[in-house]
Each structure stands twice: as C-alpha cells, then as structure tokens.
N, C-alpha and C positions, 0 to 999 in steps of 0.2 A: 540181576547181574549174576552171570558164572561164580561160581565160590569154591577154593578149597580149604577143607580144614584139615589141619595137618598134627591133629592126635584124636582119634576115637576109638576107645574100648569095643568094639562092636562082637567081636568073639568073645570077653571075657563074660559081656550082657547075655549072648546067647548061651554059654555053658554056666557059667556060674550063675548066672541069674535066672538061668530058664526063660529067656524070654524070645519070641517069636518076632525077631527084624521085618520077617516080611510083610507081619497084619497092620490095619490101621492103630495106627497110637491109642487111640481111646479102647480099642479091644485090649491089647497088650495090658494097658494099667488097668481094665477092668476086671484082668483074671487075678490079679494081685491086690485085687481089696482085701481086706483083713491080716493080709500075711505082716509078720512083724520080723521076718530072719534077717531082714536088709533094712538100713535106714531109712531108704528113698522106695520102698514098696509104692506101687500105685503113683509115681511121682515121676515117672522117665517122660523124657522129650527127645530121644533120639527113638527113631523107624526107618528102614529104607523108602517106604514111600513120604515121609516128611525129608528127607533128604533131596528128593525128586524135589518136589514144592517146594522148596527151599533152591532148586535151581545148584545145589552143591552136589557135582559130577565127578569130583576127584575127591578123593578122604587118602591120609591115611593111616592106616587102620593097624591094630598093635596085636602083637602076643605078651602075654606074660605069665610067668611064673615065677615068685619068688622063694629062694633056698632059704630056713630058717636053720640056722645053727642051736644046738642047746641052749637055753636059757635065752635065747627070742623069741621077744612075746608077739611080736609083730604075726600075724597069718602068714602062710607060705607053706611049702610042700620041707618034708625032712630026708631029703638028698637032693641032688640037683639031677639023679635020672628020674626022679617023678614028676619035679618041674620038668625038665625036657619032654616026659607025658602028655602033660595038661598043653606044652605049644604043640606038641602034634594033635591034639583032637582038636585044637583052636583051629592049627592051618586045616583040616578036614571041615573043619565048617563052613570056610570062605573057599574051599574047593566045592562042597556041597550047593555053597549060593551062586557059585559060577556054572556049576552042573543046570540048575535049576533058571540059569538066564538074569538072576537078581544082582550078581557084581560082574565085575572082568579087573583082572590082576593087571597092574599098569607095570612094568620093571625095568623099561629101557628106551631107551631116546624111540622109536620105531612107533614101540607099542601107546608110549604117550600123544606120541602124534596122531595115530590113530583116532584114541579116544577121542582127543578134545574135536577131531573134524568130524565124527560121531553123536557126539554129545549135544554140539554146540551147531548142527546141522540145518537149524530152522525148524525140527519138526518137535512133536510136543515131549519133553521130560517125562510123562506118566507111569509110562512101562520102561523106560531106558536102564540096561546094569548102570548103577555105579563102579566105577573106576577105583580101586583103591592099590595104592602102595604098603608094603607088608614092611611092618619096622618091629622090634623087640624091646618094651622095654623093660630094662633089668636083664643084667646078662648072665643071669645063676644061674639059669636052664642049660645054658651051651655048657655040656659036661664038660668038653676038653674044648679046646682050643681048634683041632680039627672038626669038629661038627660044624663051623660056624661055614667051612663050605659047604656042606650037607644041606644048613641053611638056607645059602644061596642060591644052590641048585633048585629049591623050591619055590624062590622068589624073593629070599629077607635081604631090602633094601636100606634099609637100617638100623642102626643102634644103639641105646641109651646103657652104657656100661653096669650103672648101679639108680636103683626104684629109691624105694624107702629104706633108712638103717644101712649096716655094715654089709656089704654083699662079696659074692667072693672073686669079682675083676676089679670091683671100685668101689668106695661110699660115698650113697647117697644121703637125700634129706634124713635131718639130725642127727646125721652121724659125723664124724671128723676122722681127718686121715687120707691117707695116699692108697693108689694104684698099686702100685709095689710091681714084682716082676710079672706077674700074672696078668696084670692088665694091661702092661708096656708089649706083651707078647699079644694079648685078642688085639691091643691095635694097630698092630704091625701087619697080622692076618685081616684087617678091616680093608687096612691103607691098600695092602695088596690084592684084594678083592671089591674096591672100589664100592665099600658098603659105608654109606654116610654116617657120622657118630652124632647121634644125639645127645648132646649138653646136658639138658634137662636134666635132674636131680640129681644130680652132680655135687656132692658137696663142696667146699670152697677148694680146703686142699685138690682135692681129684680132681675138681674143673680145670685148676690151672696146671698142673701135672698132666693132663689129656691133652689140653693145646700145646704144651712142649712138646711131645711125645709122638703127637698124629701131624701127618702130613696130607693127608686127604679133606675132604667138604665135610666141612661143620656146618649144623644147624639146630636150630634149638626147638623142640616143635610146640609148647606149651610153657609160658615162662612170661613173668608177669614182672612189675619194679620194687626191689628193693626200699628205694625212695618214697613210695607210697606205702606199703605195708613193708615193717624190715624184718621181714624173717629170711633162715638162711634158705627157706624153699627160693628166694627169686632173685632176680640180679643187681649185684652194685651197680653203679653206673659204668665202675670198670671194668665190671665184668663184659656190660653191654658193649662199649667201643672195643674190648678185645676180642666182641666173636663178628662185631659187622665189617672190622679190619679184615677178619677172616672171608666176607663175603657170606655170614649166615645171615639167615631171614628167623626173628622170633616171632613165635606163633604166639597169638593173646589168649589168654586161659579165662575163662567163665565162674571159674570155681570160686563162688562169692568169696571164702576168708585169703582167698588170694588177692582178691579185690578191693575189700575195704577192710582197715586197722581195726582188732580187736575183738573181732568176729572170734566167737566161744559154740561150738558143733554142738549142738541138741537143744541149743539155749536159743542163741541170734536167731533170727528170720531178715527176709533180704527185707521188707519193708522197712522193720525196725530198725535195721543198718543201711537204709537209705541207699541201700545195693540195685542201681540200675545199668543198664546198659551204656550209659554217658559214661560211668567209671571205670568199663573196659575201653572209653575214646581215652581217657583219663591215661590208664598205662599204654595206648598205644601214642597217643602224643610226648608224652613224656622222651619213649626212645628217641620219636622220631626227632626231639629238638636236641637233644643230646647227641645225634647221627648230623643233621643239619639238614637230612633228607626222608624222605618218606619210601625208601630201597629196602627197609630191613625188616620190616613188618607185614605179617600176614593174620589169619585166620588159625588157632590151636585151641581149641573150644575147652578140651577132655569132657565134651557133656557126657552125661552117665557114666561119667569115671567112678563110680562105687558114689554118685550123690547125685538127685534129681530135681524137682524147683523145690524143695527144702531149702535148696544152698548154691540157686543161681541166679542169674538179675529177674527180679519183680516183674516186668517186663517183657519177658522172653516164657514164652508158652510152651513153644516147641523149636528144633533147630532151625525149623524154617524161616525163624524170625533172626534171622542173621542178615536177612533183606534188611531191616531198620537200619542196618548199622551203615550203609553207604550215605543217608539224609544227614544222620550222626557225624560223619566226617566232616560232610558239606557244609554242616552250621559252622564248624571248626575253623574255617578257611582253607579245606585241602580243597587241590583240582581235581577234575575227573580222572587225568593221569594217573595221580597219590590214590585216589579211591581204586580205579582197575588194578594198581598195584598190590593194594594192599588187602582185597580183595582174592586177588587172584594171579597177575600177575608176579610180582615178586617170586612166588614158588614155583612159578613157572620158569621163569631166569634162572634162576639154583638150579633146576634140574637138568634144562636143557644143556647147560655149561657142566654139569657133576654127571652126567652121561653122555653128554657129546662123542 
C-alpha cells in the first residue's frame, strides 16, 4: 500500500549524524559500529532506498535548529542566526538530493498531483525520488518574522512553533507558558502565507493559545495519547477533538516512550516493555473512537528522530515495515476505506483542501 509519513528527520540524519540516505541500510549502520557520540549509533531504520521498499512516496521531511538561551541545557545553536545556518545547509541537502534525482519537493496542489500519478504509475518504486514536503520544527531559526517568507520561497510548508523547552515564538515539551506577542505575530505571517502550523510539541498553554490565535490548517504530524502514556509530550483527549474539529490529521509516532507508560531512555528496551507495533494500533484506535471516525489519523513515524530500534517497536526492522501495519488495522475491525485512509489517504484530504 502507498504510505505517507508525515515527520522524518532526514536532513538532521544527513548533517548531524553523518549519515549517507542514499546507501543500503545495512552499509549506513555498518560505517557507524563502534562510534558512541549518538545513542542510536549502528541502529537507524530510515534510508531512501527502504523508503522505496516500504512503498512510502510522500514523507515529510523537517528542518530544525534549536535556539538555546543561557542557562539551557537542552543542545541547540546560541543565537537564532546560527540556527537559521544549520536550516540553510539542511534545505541544501534536500536541494542536493533533488539535484542527484533521489527526492522531488512536493509544495502545492499541481506538484502533489504530479507526484502521486508518478509514483503510483504501475511501474517499479526502485529508483523513484521520493516526494517530500519541507516543514520546520521549532521556530527559533526564523530570526525575524520576515524570513519566514524567505522560507517559503524555498518551499517551507509548515510549522511547528516550539521543539523541546522555552523557545523564542512558543513553548514547547516541558515547558509551560504562552506565545506571547511574538508568536501571535509568526502566526499571523503563517495564516497569511498559507504555511500549515504544526501542534506538535506545543505545550498545553501554547497549544491552545495557537488554536485561538490561527486561522489557517492545523495539523499535528507526530503525536501520540495522553490516555495511554500521560506525559505533556501527547494529547488529552481534549486536545484530540479540538484539532479534528479543526480538520487535522495526527500522525502516530514510533518513539517507544511515547508508546508505552514508564519507558526510562538507556534502561527500557522495547522487548522488555512489551513495545510492538499493535501499541502504535493502540494510540491510533484510541483517537479514532474518540473522533467516532477513522478521518484523523495517519502515518508520523519520527523514525531516527535522535533514536533507532534501541527505542522503537520490537518488530519493526526498518521503515519499510510500516507495510505490517495495514493487517494490524484489519485484525482491529477497520475497512479497507479506514486502512487507505489512514495509511495515506487522510493526508492527502488535508492537503488537497489546505492547497486547493
């Protein structure tokens, strides 16, 4: 089945991590045995050619930099024109891989339609670009306010105001606190450039402060239940029916301690936390009975988001094993409708209507 997933690190993997998208998976983690600077050394499951195999033609794919103020201990650049740096060699890399024929930038109702009657042609996935849509997350890189059409000009079709901690549009995870004027002003230049806001790590204040404040397409692209694990990383229940009232689609995230309760990073392993792939059916049922439909939910992996099967389901080898998860529904009682939706559709709806 067609797949999109709708958050992967793919530039931060290539420049921070050094890693080479376009070789087979098993070369990639074989140049990284012994290195210890990363948790997930030797442990990635995202490649452009396991994206192929994986039959996932549309991704999309992020910049970030984060701004660290004094006395944040959090990583991150210390001004927001060095973060703005590091998204300019990110966007040159996914300029590089469209040079080199390995992606194609999707940004507008035309160019999406293109791809998918491209992609989805009958002939074989092997060699095909992947398609990816450019979103930001964390908005400390945009120095000012005006860059963020700079941005646009480039391609950046969406954006997630605040990452991790106090940022300087909005706070995100574990932090508390509002937008303030600074943020009410980037989503005023969003609304009016038609760049979708991404929910995602949005702390509570600033979540619901962004839905009063924006008037354009929400969408959440990585975002898991509250209800199942209750940290402030994922969503109440009320969070969830205030963004599918809005018409967003949440993307299911992979990232085992978002998955299952109690999950401790260097200690847990996914066996020993019983962490498989049914637990991502787990938060994707969940919404959907809370919605009473199966319209809001899609595909938001963040695989090799800074963590590799150290800290994703048992099960899952490489992205390509994202094919399981459509049998996964089926035991569930969804139809094939709910599955192509959920799957793939749904994100297609969102965008066909947020670009039309």
């Amino acid at each position: 089945m067609f797949v999109i997933d709708a958050h992967l690190d793919l530039s931060m993997n290539a420049l921070e991590w050094n890693r080479d998208l376009t070789r087979p998976l098993a070369e990639l983690n074989s140049r990284e045995e012994g290195l210890t600077d990363k948790p997930d050394r030797a442990r990635a499951v995202v490649t452009l050619p396991e994206l192929r195999k994986g039959n996932i033609g549309l991704v999309v794919a992020t910049q970030i930099g984060r701004y660290v103020a004094p006395g944040n201990p959090l990583p991150g650049w210390h001004s927001p024109e060095q973060a703005w740096a590091q998204t300019q060699g990110q966007v040159a890399w996914y300029k590089a891989m469209e040079d080199a024929g390995e992606m194609v930038q999707v940004n507008n109702l035309a160019s999406l339609e293109k791809h998918l009657t491209y992609w989805n042609n009958g002939t074989s996935t092997e060699n095909k670009a992947i398609g990816y849509i450019l979103s930001l997350e964390g908005a400390d890189s945009i120095v000012t306010v005006q860059h963020l059409e700079r941005a646009y000009n480039y391609g950046l079709r969406a954006v997630g105001p605040a990452h991790y901690g106090p940022g300087r549009y909005a706070q995100g995870t574990d932090a508390t606190g509002y937008m303030g004027p600074k943020g009410h002003e980037l989503l005023k230049e969003m609304e009016r450039l038609n760049i979708i806001l991404d929910a995602t790590h949005l702390c509570d204040d600033s979540f619901w402060e962004a839905l009063d404040h924006f008037n354009g397409h929400v969408w959440a692209s990585h975002n898991n239940c509250r209800a199942l694990v209750n940290h402030n990383r994922q969503y109440s229940d009320d969070m969830i029916k205030a963004l599918t009232e809005r018409g967003a689609v949440i993307g299911a995230a992979l990232d085992a301690w978002m998955m299952v309760p109690g999950w401790v990073r260097g200690v847990s392993t996914p066996k020993g936390m019983n962490c498989n792939m049914e637990v991502m059916v787990n938060h994707i049922d969940h919404i959907c009975q809370i919605v009473g439909n199966a319209l809001h939910v899609g595909m938001g992996t963040d695989l090799d988001g800074a963590f590799g099967r150290e800290q994703c389901p048992y099960d899952l080898e490489t992205i390509a094993d994202l094919q399981k998860v459509p049998n996964l529904l089926k035991k569930r009682g969804y139809t094939d409708l709910d599955i192509e939706n959920m799957m793939h559709g749904n994100w297609l709806r969102f965008l066909r209507n947020a670009w039309a």
